[in-house]
Wavefront OBJ file of the C-alpha trace (Angstrom):
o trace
v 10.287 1.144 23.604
v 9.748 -1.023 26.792
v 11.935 -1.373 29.184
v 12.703 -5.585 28.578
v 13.201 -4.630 24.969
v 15.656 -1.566 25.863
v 17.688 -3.692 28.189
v 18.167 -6.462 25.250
v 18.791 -3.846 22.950
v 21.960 -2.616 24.908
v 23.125 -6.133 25.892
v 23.284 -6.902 21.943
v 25.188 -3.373 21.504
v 27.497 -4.005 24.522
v 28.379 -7.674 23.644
v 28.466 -7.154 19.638
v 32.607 -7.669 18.594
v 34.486 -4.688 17.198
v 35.451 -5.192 13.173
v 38.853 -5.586 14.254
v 38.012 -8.597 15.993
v 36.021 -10.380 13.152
v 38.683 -9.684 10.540
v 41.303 -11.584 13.028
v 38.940 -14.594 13.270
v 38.032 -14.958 9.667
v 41.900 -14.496 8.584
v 42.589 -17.189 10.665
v 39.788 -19.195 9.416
v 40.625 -18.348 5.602
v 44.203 -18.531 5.719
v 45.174 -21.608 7.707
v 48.810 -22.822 7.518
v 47.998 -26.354 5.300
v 51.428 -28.114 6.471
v 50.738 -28.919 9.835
v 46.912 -29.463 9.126
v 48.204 -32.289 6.714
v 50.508 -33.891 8.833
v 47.767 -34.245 11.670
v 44.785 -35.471 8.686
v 48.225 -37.911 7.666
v 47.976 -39.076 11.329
v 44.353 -40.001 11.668
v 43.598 -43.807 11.322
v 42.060 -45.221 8.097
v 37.510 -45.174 8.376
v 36.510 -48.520 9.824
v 34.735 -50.828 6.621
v 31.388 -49.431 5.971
v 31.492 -45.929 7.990
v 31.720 -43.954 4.380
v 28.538 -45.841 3.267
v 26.515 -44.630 6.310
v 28.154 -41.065 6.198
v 26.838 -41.396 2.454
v 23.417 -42.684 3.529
v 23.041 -40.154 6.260
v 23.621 -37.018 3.946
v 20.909 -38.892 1.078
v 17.981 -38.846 3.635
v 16.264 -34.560 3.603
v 16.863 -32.794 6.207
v 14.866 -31.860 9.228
v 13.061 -28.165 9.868
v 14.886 -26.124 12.137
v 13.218 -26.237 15.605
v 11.840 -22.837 16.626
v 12.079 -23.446 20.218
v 15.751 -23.166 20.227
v 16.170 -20.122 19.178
v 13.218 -18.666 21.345
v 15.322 -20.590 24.150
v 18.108 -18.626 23.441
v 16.623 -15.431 23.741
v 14.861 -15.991 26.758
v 18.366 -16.976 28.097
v 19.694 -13.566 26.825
v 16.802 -11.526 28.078
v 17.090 -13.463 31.311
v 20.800 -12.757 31.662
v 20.124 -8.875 30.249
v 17.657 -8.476 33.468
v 19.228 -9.674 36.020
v 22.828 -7.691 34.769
v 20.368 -4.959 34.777
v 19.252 -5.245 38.288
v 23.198 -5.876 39.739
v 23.849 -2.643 38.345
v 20.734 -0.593 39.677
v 21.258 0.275 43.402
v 19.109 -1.289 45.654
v 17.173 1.202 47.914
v 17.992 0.642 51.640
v 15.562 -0.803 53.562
v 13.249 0.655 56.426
v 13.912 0.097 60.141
v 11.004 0.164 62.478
v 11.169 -1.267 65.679
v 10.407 -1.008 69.605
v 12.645 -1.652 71.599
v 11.117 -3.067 75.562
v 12.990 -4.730 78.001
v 12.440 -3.545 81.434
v 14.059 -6.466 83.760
v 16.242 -9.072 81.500
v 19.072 -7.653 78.794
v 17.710 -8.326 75.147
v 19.249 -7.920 71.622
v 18.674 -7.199 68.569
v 20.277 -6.865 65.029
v 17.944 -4.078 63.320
v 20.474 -3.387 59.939
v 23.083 -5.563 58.525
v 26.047 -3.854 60.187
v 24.019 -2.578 63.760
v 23.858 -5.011 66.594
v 22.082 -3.438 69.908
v 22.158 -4.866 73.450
v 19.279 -3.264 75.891
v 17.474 -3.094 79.160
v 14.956 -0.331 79.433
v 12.604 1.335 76.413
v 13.308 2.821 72.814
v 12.323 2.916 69.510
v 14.484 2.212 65.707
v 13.434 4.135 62.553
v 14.671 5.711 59.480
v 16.237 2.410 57.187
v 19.439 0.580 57.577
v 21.550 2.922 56.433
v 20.832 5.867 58.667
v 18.928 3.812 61.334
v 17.879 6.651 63.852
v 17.125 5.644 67.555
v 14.576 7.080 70.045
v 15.853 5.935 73.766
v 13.567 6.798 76.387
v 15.036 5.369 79.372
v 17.871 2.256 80.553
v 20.990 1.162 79.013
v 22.071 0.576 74.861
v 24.469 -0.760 73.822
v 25.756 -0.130 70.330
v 28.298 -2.244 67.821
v 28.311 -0.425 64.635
v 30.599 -2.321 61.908
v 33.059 0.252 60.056
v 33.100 0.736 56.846
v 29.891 0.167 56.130
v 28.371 3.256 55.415
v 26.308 3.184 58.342
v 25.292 6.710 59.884
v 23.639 6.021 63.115
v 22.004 8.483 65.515
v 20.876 7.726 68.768
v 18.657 10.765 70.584
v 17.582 11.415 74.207
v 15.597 13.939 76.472
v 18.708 15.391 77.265
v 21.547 14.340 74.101
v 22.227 13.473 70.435
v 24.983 10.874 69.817
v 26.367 10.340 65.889
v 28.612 7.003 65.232
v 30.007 5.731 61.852
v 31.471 2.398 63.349
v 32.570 2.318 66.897
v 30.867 0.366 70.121
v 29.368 1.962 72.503
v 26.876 2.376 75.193
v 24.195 5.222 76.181
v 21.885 5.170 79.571
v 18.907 7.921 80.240
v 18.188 7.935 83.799
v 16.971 10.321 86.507
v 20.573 11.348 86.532
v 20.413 12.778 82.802
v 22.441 10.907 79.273
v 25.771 9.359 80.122
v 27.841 8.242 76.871
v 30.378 5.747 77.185
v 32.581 4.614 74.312
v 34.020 1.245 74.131
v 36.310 1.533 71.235
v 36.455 4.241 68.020
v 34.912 7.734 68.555
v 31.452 9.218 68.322
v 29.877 12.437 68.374
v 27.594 14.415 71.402
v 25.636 16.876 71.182
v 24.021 17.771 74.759
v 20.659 19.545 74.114
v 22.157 23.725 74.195
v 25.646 22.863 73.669
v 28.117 22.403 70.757
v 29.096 19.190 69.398
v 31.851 17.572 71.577
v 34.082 14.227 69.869
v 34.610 11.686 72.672
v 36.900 8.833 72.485
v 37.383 5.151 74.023
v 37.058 4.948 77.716
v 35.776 8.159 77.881
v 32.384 9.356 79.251
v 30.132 12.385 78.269
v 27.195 13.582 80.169
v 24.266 15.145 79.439
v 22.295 17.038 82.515
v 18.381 16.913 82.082
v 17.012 19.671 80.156
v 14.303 20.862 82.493
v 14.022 22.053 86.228
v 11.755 18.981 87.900
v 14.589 16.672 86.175
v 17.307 18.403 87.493
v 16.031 18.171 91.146
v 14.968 14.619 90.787
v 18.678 14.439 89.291
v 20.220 16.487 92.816
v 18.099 14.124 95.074
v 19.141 10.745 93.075
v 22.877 12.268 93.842
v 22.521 13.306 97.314
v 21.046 9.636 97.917
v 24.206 7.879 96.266
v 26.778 10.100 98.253
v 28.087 12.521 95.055
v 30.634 14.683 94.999
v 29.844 18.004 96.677
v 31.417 19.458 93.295
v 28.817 17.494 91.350
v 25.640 18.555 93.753
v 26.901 22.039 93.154
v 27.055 22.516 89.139
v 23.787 20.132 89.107
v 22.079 22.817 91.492
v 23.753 25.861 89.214
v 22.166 24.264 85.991
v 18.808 23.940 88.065
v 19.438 27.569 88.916
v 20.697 29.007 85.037
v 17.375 28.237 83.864
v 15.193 30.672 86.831
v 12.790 28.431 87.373
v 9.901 29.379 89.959
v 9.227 29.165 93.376
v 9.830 26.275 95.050
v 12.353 24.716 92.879
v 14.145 27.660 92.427
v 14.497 28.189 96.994
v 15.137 24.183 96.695
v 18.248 24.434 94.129
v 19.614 27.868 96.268
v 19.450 25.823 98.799
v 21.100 22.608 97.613
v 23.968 25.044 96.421
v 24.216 26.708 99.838
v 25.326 23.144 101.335
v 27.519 22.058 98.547
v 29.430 25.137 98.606
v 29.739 24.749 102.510
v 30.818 20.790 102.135
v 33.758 22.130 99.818
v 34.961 24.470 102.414
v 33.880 27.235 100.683
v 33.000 29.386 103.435
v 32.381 32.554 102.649
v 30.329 31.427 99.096
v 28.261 29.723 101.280
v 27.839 32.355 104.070
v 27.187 34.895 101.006
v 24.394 32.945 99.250
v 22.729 31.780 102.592
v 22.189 35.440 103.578
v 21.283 36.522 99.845
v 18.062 33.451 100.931
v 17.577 34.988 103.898
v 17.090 37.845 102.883
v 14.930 36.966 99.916
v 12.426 35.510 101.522
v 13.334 31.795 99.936
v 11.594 28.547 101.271
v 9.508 27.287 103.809
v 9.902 27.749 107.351
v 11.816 24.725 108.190
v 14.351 25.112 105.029
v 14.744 28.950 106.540
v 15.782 27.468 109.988
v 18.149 25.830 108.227
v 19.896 28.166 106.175
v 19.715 30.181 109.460
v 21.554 27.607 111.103
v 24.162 27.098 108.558
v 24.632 30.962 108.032
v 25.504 31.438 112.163
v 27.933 29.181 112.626
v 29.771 30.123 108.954
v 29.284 34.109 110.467
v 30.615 32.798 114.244
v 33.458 31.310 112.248
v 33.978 34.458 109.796
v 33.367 36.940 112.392
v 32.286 35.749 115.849
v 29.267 37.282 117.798
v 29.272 40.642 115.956
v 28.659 38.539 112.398
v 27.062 35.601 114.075
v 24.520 37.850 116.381
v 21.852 38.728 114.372
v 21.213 35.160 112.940
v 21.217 33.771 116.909
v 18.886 36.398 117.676
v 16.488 35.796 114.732
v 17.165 31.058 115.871
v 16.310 32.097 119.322
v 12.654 33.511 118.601
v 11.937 31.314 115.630
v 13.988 27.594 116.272
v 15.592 27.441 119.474
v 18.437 24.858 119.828
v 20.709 24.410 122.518
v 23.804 25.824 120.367
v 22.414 28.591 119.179
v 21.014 29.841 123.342
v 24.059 28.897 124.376
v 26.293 31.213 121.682
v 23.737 33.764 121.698
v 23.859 33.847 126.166
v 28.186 33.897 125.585
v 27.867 36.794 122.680
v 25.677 38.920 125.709
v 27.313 37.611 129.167
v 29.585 40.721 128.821
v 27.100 43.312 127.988
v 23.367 41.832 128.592
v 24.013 38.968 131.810
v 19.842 39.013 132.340
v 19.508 38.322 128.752
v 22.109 35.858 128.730
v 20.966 34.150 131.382
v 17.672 33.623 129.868
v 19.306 32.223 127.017
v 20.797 29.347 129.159
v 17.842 28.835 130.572
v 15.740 28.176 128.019
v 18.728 26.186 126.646
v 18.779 23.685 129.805
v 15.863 21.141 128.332
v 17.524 21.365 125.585
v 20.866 20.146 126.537
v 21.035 16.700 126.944
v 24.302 15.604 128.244
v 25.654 19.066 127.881
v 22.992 20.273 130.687
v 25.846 20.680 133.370
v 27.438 22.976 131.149
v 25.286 24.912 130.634
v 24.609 25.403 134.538
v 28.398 26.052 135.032
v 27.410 28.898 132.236
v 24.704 30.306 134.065
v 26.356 30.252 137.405
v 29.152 31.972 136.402
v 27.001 34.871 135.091
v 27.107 38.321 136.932
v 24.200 38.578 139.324
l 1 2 3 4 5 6 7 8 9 10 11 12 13 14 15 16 17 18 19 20 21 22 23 24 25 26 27 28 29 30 31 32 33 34 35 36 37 38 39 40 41 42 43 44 45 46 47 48 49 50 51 52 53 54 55 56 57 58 59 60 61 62 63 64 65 66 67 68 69 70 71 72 73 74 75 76 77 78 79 80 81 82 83 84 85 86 87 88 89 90 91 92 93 94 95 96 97 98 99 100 101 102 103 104 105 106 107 108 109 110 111 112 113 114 115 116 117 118 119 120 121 122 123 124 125 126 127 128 129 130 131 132 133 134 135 136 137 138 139 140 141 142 143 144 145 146 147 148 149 150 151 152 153 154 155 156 157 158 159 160 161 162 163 164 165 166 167 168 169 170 171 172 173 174 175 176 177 178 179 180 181 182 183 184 185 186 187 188 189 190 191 192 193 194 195 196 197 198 199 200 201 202 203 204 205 206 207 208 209 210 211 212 213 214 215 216 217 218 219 220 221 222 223 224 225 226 227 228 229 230 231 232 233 234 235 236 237 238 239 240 241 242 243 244 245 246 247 248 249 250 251 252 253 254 255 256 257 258 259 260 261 262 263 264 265 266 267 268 269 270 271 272 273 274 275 276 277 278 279 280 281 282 283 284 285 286 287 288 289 290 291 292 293 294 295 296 297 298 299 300 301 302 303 304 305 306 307 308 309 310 311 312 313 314 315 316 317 318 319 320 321 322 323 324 325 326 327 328 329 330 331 332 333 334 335 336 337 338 339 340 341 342 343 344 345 346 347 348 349 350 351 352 353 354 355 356 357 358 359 360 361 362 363 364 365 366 367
């Protein structure tokens, strides 16, 4: 059978009345109750003069055919009515999304699904349909509104994050710095690339660090060049570090470490992993002079010259600085004055504004 014909065929079934119901009608149609129907036919005014004889003539002439258009008309009405009752009741299939989504410099919008309304500046793709729209964001700042209760699942995905919303606002920005989440009101779902799912709510912020070593460093240089935390340069360098990356980046993120730990005052971390660099053979020759910098003057702290001596020793034949000749010539005045004063000597064009201090030093060596 095809389909039109179905459809009528179960409108007819669906809107036939029960038995029950014609019997009612037809006893009231058989059976009326004559007294008031008399009074009211009493009631009616007399027929004006000559209506019965054109009533009379009226019924004498034959009778017209039945038009067949009306009841053609009447089933097209039906059929009509059938198909579109039909169609209410089918679900309609959602439709696709597809979109890019480019605004470098000015903030643009865009309503992609019914209930989805996105504010943007930077780069990003929409796919999947408007039910589950699904959003690719390379890089800049989204802005979500997702309207509740409307079935809506929406993902958004980064490098370093997956964010899951069913009506809530909120906003998510890729950067050099990683995914940061921020949630304007109701509560959505991140998932940071390796980690388990974690439910944030409004006025609350989740970050996401980049996934891979170069973004990482380009993350601890973006932070060293805004001023950071020291707390925040330090777990940025131990992510950089958790995934052993090679070489250069891996002497650059020790070394990053190395300095946050000593800007929180944590001395002997610091001391421990600068010597651990030292020893490894880590960096180039200028980071080394560094490290071997920071290490004796955290071991002259610690320990004075008997922890400090062997890193003054190594600064005086590879970097010589003032500080350095001048703690190294104080740590052997007692024990080595020719050494000592060899130190300060070599420490005098070096001085600056300290340079009569440093002759007071080397006068009041032992001769």
């Amino acid at each position: 059978m095809k389909p039109f014909l179905e459809i009528l065929r179960r409108f007819l079934l669906e809107t036939e009345p029960s038995p029950f119901a014609v019997r009612r009608v037809r006893r009231r149609l058989e059976e009326p109750e004559r007294e008031p129907i008399r009074a009211l036919l009493h009631a009616l005014p007399e027929p004006a003069a000559g209506a019965e004889a054109r009533i009379r003539a009226r019924l004498a002439r034959p009778a017209r055919a039945p038009s067949r258009l009306a009841p053609a008309l009447g089933l097209a009405v039906v059929a009509a009515a059938a198909v579109a009752l039909a169609y209410a009741l089918v679900p309609r299939a959602p439709e696709p999304v597809a979109l890019i989504l480019s605004s470098e410099v000015a903030w643009s919008s865009v309503d992609p699904a019914p209930a989805v309304a996105l504010g943007f500046q930077g780069t990003g793709s929409v796919s999947g349909d408007e039910r589950s729209p699904r959003i690719l964001w390379e890089s800049g700042t989204l802005e979500v509104r997702v309207e509740p209760d409307r079935g809506v699942a929406l993902v958004v995905e980064t490098r370093e994050a997956e964010v899951r919303v069913v009506g809530t606002a909120f906003s998510v920005t890729s950067d050099v710095l990683g995914t940061r989440v921020d949630v304007d009101h109701g509560r959505v779902a991140v998932r940071c690339v390796g980690s388990e799912e974690v439910r944030i709510a409004a006025g609350e912020r989740r970050t996401c660090l980049p996934t891979t070593a170069a973004r990482l460093l380009a993350r601890a240089t973006a932070l060293e060049v805004q001023g950071a935390p020291p707390l925040e340069l330090l777990q940025t360098a131990d992510a950089g570090l958790a995934l052993d990356p090679p070489g250069f980046l891996r002497s650059e993120f020790a070394y990053r470490r190395i300095s946050a730990l000593d800007a929180l005052e944590r001395d002997a971390e610091s001391l421990a992993d600068a010597e651990r660099y030292l020893d490894g053979g880590l960096g180039e020759e200028k980071r080394r002079n560094e490290v071997r910098r920071l290490a004796a003057r955290l071991a002259w702290n610690a320990g004075g010259c008997t922890a400090a001596l062997p890193h003054l020793e190594q600064l005086a034949a590879d970097a010589s600085d003032a500080l350095s000749l001048v703690q190294l010539a104080d740590c052997l005045a007692a024990t080595e004055p020719d050494r000592a004063r060899t130190a300060l000597e070599r420490a005098l064009p070096l001085a600056g504004p300290d340079e009569a201090a440093v002759r007071d030093r080397i006068a009041a060596l032992p001769r």
